[in-house]
Residue, then its C-alpha position, 0 to 999 in steps of 0.5 A: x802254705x806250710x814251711x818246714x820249720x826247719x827251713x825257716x830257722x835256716x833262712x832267717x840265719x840266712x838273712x842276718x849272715x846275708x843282708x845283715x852283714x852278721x859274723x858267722x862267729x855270732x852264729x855259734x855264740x850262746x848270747x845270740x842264739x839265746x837272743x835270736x828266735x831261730x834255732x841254733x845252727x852251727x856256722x859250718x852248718x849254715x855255711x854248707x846250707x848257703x852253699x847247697x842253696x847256690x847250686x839249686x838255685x844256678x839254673x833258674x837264675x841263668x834262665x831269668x837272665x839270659x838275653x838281658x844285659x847285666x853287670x856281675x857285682x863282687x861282694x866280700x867280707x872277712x870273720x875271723x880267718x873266714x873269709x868269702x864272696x859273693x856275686x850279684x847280678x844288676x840288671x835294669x829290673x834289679x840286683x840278683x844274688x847269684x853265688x856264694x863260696x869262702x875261700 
């Protein structure tokens, strides 16, 4: 299967930001991204491109949940004056991302 490199590069900034609690700030420090095998984005870059991805991504969540029991879990974390949350779902099959906004 061919992805887009692209996409990859984003997906792995993704991934650090998302599951590895990694400070957007790295995201646009020359140390990191010289360290880091994914092409350098930009923090508001990434930022907008995890936003976008929420709002693909809302229909097919609700369809996998509907009819199941769940409780939304609220996720937050701070870098420098940025400041976002995350919701996720838990169900019996699992946790399931659901948004992600800065406020």
């Amino acid at each position: 299967m061919f992805v887009h490199k692209d996409a990859t590069d984003t997906y792995g900034w993704m991934k650090l930001v998302a599951l590895k609690n990694f400070p957007f700030a790295h995201v646009d420090a020359p140390a990191i991204r010289a360290a880091v095998r994914y092409k350098a984005k930009d923090r508001a870059t990434l930022l907008k491109r995890i936003t976008a991805l929420v709002g693909v991504i809302d229909i097919k969540i609700g369809e996998e949940l509907f009819g199941e029991k769940f409780v939304l879990m609220f996720d937050r974390f701070t870098d420098s004056v940025e400041h976002a949350i995350a919701i996720f779902a838990a169900t019996k099959m699992g946790v399931r991302f659901l948004a992600f906004s800065p406020f």
